[in-house]
N, C-alpha and C positions, 0 to 999 in steps of 0.2 A: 500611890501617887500623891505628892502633895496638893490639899487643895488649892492651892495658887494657879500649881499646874493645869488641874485639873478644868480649872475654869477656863485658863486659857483655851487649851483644846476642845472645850465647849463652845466657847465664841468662835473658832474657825470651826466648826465644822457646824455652826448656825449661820457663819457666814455665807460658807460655799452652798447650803444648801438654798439661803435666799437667792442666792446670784444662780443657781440652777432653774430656780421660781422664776424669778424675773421675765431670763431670756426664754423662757418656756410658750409657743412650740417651738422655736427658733434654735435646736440645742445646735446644728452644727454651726450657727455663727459665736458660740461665746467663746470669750476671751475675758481671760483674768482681768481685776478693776487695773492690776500693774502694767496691763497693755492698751489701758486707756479704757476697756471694755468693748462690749459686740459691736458698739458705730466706728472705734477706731479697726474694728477689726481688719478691713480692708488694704487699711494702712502696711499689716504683717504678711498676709495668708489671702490670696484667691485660688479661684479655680476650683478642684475636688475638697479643700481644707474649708472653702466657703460656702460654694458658687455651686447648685447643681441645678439651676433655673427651677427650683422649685416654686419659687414666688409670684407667678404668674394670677392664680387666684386672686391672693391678696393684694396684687397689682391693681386687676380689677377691680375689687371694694375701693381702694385708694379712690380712684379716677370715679368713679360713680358716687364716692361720699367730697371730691374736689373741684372734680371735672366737664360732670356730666353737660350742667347748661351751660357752660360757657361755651364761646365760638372759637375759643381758641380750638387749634389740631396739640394730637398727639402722635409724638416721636416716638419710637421705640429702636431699640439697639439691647438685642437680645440672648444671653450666652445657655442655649441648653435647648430640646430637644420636644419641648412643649410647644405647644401649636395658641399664638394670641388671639387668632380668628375662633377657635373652640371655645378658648374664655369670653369671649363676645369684647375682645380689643379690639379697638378699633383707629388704628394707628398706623403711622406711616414709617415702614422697617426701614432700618439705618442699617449700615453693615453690623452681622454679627457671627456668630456661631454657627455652621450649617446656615448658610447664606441659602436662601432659596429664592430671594427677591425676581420681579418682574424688573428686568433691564431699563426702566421707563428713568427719564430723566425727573428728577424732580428738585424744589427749591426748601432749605431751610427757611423755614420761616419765623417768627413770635410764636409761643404755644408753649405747650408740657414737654420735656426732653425728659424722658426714661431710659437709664443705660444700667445694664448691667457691671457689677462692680468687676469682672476678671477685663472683661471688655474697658470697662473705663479704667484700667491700670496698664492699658496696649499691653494685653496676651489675646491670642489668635485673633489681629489683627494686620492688615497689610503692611502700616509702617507702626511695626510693634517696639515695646519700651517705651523711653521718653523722648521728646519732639528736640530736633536737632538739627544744625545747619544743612545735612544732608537730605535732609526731609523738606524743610524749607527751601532749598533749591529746586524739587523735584516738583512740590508744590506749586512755587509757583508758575514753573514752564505747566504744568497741565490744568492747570485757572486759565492762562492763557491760552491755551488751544480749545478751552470749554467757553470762553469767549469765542471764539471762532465758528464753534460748530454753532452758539447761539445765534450769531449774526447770520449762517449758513440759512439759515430755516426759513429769512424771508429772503433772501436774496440768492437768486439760482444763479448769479455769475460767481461769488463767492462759493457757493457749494459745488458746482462744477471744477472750481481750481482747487478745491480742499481732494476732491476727491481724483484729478489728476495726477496730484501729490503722492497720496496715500491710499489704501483701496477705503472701500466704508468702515470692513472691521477694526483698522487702525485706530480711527477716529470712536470708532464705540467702546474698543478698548482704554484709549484716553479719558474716555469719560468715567467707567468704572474703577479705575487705578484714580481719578482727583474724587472721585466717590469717599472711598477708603481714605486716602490722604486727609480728603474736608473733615471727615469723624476724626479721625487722630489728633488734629489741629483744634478742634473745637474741645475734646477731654483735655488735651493739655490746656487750656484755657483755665478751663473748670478746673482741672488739679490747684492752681494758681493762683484758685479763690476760693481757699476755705475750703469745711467738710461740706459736707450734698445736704441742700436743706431740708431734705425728706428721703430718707428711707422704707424700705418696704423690704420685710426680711434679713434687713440688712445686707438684704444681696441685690436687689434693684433702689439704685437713686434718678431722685426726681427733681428735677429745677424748672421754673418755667421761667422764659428767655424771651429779654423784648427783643426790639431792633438793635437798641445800639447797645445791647449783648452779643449779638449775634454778629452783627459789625466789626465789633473789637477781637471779639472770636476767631472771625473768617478772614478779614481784612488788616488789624492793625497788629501791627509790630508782635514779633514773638515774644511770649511772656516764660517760656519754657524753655533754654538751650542746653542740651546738654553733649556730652560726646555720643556718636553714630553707635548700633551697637555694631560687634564686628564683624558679625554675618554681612551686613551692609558695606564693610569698609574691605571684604575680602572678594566681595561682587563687584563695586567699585573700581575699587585699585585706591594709590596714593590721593587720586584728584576729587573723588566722594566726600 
């Protein structure tokens, strides 16, 4: 082989074996430098190519070398089969993967938001893909009836005519489906600004979100529209 040659294929295969170094113990997230590398990886491949919730551990170091004294809460939205309470998280579950959540209502608020990357790319999510007029109409009919039930709580002539209406589960249903929806609404957000400015494994990102992120998030104008996917539009019909 000529030496020219010879060098070259010494350089790639010094190459490939630093970028093996690098992402090390992370091997199932690398991705060639031509794919941007392991933080773009998300961008290509989730799910079993990325994503096997193994990162929970290193979650925890994260938030205990970030997290620990601040007053802020953390979020979590979790794709895989590991248990956050065993790791000693201590965080308030967002819809995820084997949802096992306590039906309790609760508020987004300022704090650390931890999402897994299959999750924040909407796969096994309720309104899965990306965010779209169809979703945005579904949205906001169930804000508004989450408004309702909020008002319901101190005022029993209001909760008496909600539930004239509709039986209770209706309305607890309602709330679980704008559950789902809020997380969907808030990753397309986030998709729409930038990569995640903290990773962990590159299978969990991290952002911490004031008010008027969360605002702009949950409240203002879609920043994400795209077409419905068609599972939706064969549920639908023409008018979805």
């Amino acid at each position: 082989m000529p030496l020219a040659r010879r060098g070259i294929v010494l350089v790639l295969l010094a190459w490939h074996a630093a970028a093996s170094l690098a992402v090390r113990p992370n091997y199932l997230a690398y991705f060639a430098p031509q794919a941007g590398g392991p933080e773009q990886g998300y961008r290509h491949l989730v799910d079993s190519s990325l994503d096997w919730g193994m990162d929970l551990p290193e979650l925890k170091q994260w938030l205990d070398a970030h997290a620990a004294d601040g007053p802020e809460p953390v979020f979590l939205a979790y794709f895989g089969t590991d248990s956050a309470r065993y790791q000693g998280i201590k965080a308030q579950r967002l819809p995820g993967f084997f949802d096992r959540r306590d039906p309790e209502p609760y508020a987004l608020t300022p704090g650390y938001y931890a999402i897994s990357a299959t999750l924040f790319q909407g796969v096994y999510v309720a309104a899965f893909g990306r965010w779209n007029a169809t979703y945005e109409r579904l949205y906001r009919g169930k804000l508004a009836n989450v408004a309702l039930i909020e008002q319901a709580r101190s005022d029993p002539a209001l909760r008496a005519s909600l539930l004239a209406r509709k039986p209770a589960e209706y309305w607890a249903n309602e709330y679980r489906v704008y559950d789902h929806f809020r997380f969907a609404r808030l990753c397309a957000w986030l998709r729409q600004h930038g990569d995640p400015p903290h990773q962990v494994g590159h299978s969990i990102f991290i952002w911490k979100l004031d008010y008027a992120a969360l605002q702009a998030a949950l409240l203002g104008p879609p920043v994400e529209m795209e077409e419905p996917p068609e599972e939706w539009r064969r549920i639908l019909g023409p008018k979805g």
